[in-house]
C-alpha positions as CSV (number, residue, x, y, z in Angstrom):
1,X,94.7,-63.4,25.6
2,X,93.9,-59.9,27.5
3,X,90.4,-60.4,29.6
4,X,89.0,-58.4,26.9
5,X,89.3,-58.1,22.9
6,X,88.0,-56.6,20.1
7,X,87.6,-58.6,17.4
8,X,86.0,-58.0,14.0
9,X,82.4,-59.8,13.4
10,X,80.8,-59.2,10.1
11,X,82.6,-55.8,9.3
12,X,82.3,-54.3,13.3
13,X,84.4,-54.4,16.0
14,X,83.1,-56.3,18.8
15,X,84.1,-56.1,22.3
16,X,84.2,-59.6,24.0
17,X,85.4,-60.7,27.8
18,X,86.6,-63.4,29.2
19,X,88.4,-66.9,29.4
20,X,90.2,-67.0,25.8
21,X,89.8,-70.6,25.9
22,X,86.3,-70.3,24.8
23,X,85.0,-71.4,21.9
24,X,84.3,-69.2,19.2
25,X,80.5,-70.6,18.8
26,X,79.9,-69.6,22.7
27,X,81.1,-66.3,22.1
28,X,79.4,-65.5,18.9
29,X,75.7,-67.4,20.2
30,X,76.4,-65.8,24.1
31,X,78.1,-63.2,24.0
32,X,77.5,-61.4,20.7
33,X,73.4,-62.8,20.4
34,X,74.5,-64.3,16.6
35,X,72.6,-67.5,16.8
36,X,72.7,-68.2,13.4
37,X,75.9,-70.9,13.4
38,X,74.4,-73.6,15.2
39,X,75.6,-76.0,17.3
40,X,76.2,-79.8,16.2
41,X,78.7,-81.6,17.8
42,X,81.3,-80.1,19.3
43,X,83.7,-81.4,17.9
44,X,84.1,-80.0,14.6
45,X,83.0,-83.0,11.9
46,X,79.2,-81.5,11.2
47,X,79.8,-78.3,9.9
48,X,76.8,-77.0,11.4
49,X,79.0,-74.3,12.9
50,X,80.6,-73.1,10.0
51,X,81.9,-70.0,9.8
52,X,84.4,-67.7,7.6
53,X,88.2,-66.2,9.6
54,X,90.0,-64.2,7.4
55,X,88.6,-66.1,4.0
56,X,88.6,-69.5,5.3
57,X,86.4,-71.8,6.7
58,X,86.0,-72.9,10.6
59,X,84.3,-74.8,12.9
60,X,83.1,-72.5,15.5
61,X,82.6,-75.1,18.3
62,X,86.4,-76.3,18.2
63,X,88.0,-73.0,17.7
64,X,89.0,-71.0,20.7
65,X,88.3,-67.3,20.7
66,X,92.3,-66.7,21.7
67,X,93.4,-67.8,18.1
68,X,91.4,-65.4,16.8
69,X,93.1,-62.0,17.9
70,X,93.4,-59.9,14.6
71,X,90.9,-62.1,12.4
72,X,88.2,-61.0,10.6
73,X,85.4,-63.3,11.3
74,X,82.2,-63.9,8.9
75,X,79.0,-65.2,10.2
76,X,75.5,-66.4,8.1
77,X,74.1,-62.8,10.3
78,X,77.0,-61.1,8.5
79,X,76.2,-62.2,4.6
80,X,73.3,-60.2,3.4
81,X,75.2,-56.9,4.3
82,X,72.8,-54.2,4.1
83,X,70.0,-57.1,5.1
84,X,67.6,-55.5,2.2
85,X,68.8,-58.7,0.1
86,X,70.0,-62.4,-0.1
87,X,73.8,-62.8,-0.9
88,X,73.8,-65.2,-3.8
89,X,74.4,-68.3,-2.2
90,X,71.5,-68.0,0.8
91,X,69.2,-67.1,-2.6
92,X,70.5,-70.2,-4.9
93,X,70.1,-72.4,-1.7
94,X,66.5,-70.7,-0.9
95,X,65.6,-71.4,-5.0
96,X,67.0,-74.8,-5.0
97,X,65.4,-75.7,-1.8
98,X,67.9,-77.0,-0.3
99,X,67.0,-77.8,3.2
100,X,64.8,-79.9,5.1
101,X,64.8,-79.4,9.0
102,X,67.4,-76.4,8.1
103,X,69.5,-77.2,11.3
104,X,72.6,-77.3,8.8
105,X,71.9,-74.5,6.3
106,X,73.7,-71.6,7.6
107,X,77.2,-74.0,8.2
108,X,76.2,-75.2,4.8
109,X,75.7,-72.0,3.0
110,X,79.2,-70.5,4.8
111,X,81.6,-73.5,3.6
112,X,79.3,-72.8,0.0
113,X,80.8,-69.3,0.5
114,X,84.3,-69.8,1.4
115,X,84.5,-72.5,-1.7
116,X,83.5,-70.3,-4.1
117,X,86.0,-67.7,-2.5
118,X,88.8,-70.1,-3.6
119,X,87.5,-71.0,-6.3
120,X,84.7,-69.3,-9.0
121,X,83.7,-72.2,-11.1
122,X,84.3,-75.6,-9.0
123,X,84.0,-79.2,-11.0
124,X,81.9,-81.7,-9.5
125,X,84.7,-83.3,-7.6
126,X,86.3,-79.7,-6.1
127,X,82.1,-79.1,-4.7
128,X,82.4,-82.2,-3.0
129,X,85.6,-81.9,-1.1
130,X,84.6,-78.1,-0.6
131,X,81.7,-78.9,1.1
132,X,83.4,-82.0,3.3
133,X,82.9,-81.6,7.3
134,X,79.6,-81.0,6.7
135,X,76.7,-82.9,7.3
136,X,72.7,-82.6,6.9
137,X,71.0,-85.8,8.6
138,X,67.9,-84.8,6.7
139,X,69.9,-86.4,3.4
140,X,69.2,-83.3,1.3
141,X,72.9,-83.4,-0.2
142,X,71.0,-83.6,-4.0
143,X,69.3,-80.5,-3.6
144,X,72.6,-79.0,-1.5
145,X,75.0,-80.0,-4.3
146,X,72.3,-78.0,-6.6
147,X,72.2,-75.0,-4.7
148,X,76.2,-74.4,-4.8
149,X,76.4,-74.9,-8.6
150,X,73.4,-72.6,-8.9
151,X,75.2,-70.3,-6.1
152,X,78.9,-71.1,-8.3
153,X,76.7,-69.8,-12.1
154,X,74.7,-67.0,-10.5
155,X,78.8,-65.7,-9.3
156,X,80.1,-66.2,-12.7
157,X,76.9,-64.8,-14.5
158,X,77.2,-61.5,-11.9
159,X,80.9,-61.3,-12.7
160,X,80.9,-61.6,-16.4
161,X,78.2,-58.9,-16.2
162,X,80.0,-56.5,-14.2
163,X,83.2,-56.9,-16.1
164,X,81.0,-56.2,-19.4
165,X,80.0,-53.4,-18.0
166,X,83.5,-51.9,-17.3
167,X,84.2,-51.9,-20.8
């Protein structure tokens, strides 16, 4: 990795220096002030530093920032776009109040994301596996598993709408 790169963090071009052995969590948190992904464990089994590269899932903390040359990278700071709104997922998790302490939200509400990326309307099963690697300690995973099939039917409900409207 050069000692500088530009990488792409929520749709801008970021300039970031340094040791490419980093971790993508240091960078984002130090270097870029985007303390939204959290830090867990270091080791990429919580989830609390979940974020999106080019569509998929990561875990910040075990990813260094030299593997990242080209990607698009995603962040919670990154999902209300214009900031005047909620995306729909940080919504059906804010209705469904699904967090405690809230330590985990923002990995939760990214691998929420990323699932429904893949895939629109996910059976019971295909939310569970989605949403593997990440963990709350408060036990809220009733009210979590809520919020994504709210987040999963608000998606469908928006697209049906829009494609009713193209007709």
């Amino acid at each position: 990795m050069p000692d500088s790169f530009q990488p792409t963090v929520n749709g801008k071009t970021a300039t970031v220096t340094g040791d490419g052995n980093r971790s993508l969590l240091e960078v984002l948190r130090e270097d870029l002030q985007l303390t939204g992904t959290k830090y867990g464990c270091g080791e990429g089994a919580c989830g609390a530093c979940s974020v999106i590269v080019d569509g998929k899932r990561i875990f910040s903390c075990s990813t260094p920032v030299k593997e990242l040359l080209g990607k698009k990278i995603q962040t919670i700071e990154g999902l209300a776009g214009d900031g005047d709104s909620l995306h729909p997922v940080q919504k059906a998790f804010l209705d469904e109040g699904a967090f405690q302490c809230g330590y985990c939200t923002s990995g939760m509400i990214m691998a929420t994301v990323a699932l429904l990326s893949r895939k629109a309307k996910p059976s019971e099963s295909e939310i569970v596996q989605g949403m593997d690697g990440n963990l709350c300690r408060c036990c809220s995973y009733v009210k979590i598993m809520a919020a994504v099939r709210r987040a999963a039917e608000t998606s469908s409900e928006a697209a049906r709408a829009a494609a009713g409207s193209k007709s």
